[in-house]
Structure formats: structure tokens, C-alpha cells
KOLBAMAR-15021 format. One record per residue (C-alpha): chain; residue number from 0; x, z, y; residue in three letters. Coordinates in Angstrom, 3 decimals. Each point is the difference from the previous one (the first is absolute). Layout:
semi:vexdren:xx:zz:yy:lumdo
A:NUM:X:Z:Y:ala $
...
This chain:
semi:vexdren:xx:zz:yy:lumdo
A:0:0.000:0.000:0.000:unk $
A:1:1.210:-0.640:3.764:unk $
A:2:-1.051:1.412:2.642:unk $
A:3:-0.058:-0.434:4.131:unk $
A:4:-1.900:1.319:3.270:unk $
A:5:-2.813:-2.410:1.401:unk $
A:6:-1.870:1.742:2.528:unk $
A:7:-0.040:3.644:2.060:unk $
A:8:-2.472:0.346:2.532:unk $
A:9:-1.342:2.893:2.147:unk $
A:10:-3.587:0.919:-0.775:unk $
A:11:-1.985:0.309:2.773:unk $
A:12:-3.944:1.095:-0.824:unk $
A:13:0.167:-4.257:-0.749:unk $
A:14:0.390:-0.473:-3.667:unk $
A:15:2.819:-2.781:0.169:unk $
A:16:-0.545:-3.201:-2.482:unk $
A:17:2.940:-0.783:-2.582:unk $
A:18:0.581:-2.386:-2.530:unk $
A:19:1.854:-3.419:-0.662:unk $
A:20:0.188:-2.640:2.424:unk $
A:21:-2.578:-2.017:0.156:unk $
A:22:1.958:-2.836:-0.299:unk $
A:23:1.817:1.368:-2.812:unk $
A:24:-1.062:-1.639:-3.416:unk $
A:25:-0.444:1.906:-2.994:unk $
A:26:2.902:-1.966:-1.984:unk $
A:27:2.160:0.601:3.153:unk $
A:28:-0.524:3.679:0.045:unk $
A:29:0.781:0.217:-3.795:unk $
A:30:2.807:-2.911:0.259:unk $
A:31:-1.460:-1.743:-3.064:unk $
A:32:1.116:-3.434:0.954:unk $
A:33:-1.506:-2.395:-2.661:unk $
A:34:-2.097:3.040:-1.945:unk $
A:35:-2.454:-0.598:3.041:unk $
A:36:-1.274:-2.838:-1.840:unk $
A:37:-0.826:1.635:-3.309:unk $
A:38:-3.346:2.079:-0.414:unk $
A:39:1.159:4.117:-1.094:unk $
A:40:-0.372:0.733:-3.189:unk $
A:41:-2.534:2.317:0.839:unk $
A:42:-0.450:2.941:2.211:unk $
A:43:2.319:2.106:2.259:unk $
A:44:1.089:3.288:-0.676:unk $
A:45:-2.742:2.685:1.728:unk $
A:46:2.671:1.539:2.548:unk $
A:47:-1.058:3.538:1.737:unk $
A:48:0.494:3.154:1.615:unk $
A:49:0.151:2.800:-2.661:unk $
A:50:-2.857:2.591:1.272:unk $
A:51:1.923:3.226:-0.575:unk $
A:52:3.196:-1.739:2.084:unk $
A:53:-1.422:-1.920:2.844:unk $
A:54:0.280:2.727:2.476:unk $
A:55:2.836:2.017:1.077:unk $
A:56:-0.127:3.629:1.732:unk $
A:57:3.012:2.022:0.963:unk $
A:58:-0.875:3.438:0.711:unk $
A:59:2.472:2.464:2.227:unk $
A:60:0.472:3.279:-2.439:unk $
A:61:-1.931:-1.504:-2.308:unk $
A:62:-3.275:1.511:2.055:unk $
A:63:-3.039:-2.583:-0.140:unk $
A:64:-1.009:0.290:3.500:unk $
A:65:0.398:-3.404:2.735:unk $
A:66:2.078:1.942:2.181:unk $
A:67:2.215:0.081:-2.844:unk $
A:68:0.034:-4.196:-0.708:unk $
A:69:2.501:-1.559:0.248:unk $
A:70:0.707:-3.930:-0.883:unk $
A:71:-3.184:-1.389:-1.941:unk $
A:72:-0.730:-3.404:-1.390:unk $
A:73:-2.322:-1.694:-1.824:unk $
A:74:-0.188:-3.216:-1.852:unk $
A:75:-2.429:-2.284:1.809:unk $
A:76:-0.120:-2.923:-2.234:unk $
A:77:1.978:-1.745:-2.466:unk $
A:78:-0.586:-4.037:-0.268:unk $
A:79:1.673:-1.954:-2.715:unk $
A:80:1.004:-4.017:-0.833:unk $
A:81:0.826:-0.988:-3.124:unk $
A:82:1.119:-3.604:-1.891:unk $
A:83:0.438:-0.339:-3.841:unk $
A:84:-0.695:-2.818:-2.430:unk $
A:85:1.078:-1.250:-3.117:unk $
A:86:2.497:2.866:-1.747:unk $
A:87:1.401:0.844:3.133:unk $
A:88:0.090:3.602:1.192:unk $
A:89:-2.248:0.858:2.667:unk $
A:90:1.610:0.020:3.870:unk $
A:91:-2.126:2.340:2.190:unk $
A:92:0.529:1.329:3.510:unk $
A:93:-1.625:3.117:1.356:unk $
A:94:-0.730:0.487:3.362:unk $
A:95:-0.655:3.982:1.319:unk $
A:96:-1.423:0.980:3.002:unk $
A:97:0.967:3.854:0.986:unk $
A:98:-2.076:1.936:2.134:unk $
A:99:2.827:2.818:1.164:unk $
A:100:-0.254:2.932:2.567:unk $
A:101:2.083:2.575:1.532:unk $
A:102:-1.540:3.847:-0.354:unk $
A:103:0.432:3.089:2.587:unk $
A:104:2.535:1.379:-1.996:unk $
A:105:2.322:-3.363:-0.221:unk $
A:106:3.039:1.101:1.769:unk $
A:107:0.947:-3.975:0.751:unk $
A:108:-0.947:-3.609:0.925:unk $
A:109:1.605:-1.031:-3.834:unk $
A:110:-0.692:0.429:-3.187:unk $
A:111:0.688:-1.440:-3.449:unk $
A:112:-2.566:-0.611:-2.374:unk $
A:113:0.288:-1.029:-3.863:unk $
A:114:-2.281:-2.350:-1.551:unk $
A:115:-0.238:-1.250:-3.651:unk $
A:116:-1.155:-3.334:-1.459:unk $
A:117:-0.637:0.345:-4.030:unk $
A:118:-0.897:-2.895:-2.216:unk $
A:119:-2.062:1.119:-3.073:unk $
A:120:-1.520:-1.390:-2.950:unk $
A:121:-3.727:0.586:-0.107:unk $
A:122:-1.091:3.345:-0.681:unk $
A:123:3.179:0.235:-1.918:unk $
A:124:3.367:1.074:1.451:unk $
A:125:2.388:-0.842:2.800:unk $
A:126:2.593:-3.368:-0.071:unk $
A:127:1.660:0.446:2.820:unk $
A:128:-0.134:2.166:3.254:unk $
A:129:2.285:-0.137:3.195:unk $
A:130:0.284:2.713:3.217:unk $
A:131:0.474:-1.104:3.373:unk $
A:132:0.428:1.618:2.822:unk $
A:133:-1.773:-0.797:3.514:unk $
A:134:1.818:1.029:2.541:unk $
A:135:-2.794:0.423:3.482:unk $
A:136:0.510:0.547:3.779:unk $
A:137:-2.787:1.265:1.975:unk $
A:138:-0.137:-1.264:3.337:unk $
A:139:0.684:2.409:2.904:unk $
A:140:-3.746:1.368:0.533:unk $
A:141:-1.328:-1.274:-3.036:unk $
A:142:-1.113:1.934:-3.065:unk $
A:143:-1.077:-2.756:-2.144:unk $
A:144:1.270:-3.211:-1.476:unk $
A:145:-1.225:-2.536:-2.324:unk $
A:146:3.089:-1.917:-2.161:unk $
A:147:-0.320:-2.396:-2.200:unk $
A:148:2.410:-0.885:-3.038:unk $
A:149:0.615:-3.145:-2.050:unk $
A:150:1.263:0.736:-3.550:unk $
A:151:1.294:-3.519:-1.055:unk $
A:152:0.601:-1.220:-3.935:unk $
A:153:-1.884:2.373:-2.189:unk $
A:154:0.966:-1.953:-3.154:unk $
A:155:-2.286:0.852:-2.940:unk $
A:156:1.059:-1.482:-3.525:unk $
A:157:-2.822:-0.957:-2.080:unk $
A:158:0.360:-0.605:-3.988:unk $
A:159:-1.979:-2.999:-0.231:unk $
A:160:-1.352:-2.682:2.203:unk $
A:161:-3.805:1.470:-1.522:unk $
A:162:1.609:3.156:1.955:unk $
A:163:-2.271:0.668:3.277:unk $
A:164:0.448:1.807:3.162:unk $
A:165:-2.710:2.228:-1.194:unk $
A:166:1.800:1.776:-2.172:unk $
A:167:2.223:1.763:2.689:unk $
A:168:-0.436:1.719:3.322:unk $
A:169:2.123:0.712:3.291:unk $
A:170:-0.372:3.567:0.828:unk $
A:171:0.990:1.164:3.419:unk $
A:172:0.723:3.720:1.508:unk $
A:173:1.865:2.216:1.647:unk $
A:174:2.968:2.289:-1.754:unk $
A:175:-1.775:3.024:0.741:unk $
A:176:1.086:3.817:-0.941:unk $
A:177:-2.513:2.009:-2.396:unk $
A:178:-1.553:2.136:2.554:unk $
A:179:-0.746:-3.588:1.832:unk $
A:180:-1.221:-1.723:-3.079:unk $
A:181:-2.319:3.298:-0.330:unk $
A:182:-1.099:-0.548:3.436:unk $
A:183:-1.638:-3.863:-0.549:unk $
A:184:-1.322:0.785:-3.069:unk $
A:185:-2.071:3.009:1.032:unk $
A:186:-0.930:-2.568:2.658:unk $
A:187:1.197:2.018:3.237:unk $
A:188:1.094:-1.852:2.481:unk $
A:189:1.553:0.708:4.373:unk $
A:190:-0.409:-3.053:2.222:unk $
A:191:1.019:-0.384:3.382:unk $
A:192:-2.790:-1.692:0.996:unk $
A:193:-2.331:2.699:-1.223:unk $
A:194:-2.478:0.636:3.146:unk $
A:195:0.872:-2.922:2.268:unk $
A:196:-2.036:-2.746:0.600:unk $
């Protein structure tokens, strides 16, 4: 898997719009070349958030109280391209719009977060999984930023050409501590925009 930066922009009560160029074609985005030509062999991959690690909390002292937040994030949506036919593996790209904000209790404009991108066989057990890390800026003032990341050549080998897309997923989330994982899962959530309009 590869990986770069796209987009970082300042949220500003105006939900921003993302995605691939317009004028971007599908086999340019995957850089399929001649494959553009030739029908898939069947389905994509489904490719999501994973419930329990779409969100991210960091408490001061461990107390669960918003004076006490410091960086959050959450993953706003996950969008996915992918080209296969004949025997030939599948080539996907993911792209993952973050939703990140900056607590009371952050003590500066930076932070570092860690996200992970797992490829799994149905229902079954994990191929393949990579961590990145996103490093974000928050603008002087600003306490919320939407990023977006491209993660580029998510090769997945099939066994037979009969082998479909359906049989494998693209799970997204964040690398997130017990107590955090807790957290989602019990469905608690702090967000700065909690009480503005």
C-alpha cells in the first residue's frame, strides 16, 4: 500500500465537498492503462470505517469530562475504486476523509494521529494491515480541520479468475488505546461542535 496527503482544509460551520477531480477518470485514478477496457470480474471489495475505531478521544488524566479533550477525530467517510479482471489481483484505492478537532485541554496547534487500513477476507481473518501516521496543523484560531488521505495500490491476490471482490473487505480505523476503543463502543462520544449552530 502507498500512501500521500490530498487535501486539509479548515472547517468552518460549511461542510467542505471532497473527492476526485471531476475530470479525473476512474482508470486514471487507479492507473489501469489498458484494464479500463475490460469489464471487473465482479464486485469491489465493501471498504469502511470499523464502528468501534472511527472516533478518537484523548482525555487529560484520563477524566471523561470536555474540559479535559484534547485532540479528537473522527472518520467521516471512506470512498473506494477498484479494477480487476481476468486472474489478476484486485488494485483498489481508498480515499478517507477525517473530521479532526483540537480539545480545551490540547496544549498545541499539532498533533499526530495514527490510522490503520486492514484488508480482510470476508468474515474470516485479516491479509494484510498497514499504520500510518497523519501528521495535522491547526490553523492559528482554528479548532477544527477536515483532511483527506489517498491510500494508493491496495493489491489484493485472488486464487482464481472465478475469485470476486466480494469475498474481501477494506477496513478502516484509527490505532486507538483500550480505554479509547472502550469509549466508541459504549457509544460515548465529545464534539466540538456540540451546542453551536
Amino acid at each position: 500500500m502507498r500512501f500521500r496527503t490530498v487535501i486539509m482544509t479548515t472547517l468552518l460551520g460549511v461542510s467542505t465537498a471532497t473527492g476526485l477531480s471531476a475530470c479525473k477518470s476512474t482508470a486514471d485514478a487507479l492507473n489501469i492503462g489498458d484494464a479500463a477496457t475490460k469489464q471487473n470480474a465482479g464486485p469491489c471489495p465493501r471498504a469502511f470505517a470499523l464502528y468501534e475505531a472511527s472516533r478518537i478521544v484523548e482525555f487529560r488524566d484520563n477524566e471523561q469530562r470536555f474540559e479535559n479533550v484534547g485532540f479528537t477525530g473522527e472518520i467521516n467517510n471512506v470512498r473506494s475504486l477498484c479494477r480487476y479482471y481476468n486472474d489478476e489481483p484486485i488494485d483498489a484505492n481508498l480515499e478517507i476523509t477525517f473530521d479532526l478537532g483540537r480539545g480545551p485541554a490540547a496544549s498545541q496547534n499539532a498533533a499526530t494521529y495514527e490510522y490503520f487500513v486492514a484488508v480482510t477476507r470476508k468474515n474470516v481473518d485479516v491479509i494484510n494491515k498497514k499504520v500510518f501516521p497523519m501528521q495535522v496543523t491547526f490553523p492559528a484560531g482554528e479548532d477544527r480541520v477536515r483532511v483527506v488521505e489517498d491510500v494508493e495500490e491496495i493489491i489484493i491476490p485472488r486464487a482464481t479468475a472465478t475469485t470476486s471482490g466480494v469475498n474481501f473487505e477494506i477496513v478502516v480505523g484509527f490505532e486507538l488505546t483500550e480505554a479509547q476503543r472502550q469509549f466508541n463502543a459504549e457509544g460515548r462520544r465529545f464534539r466540538l461542535s456540540a451546542g453551536q449552530e
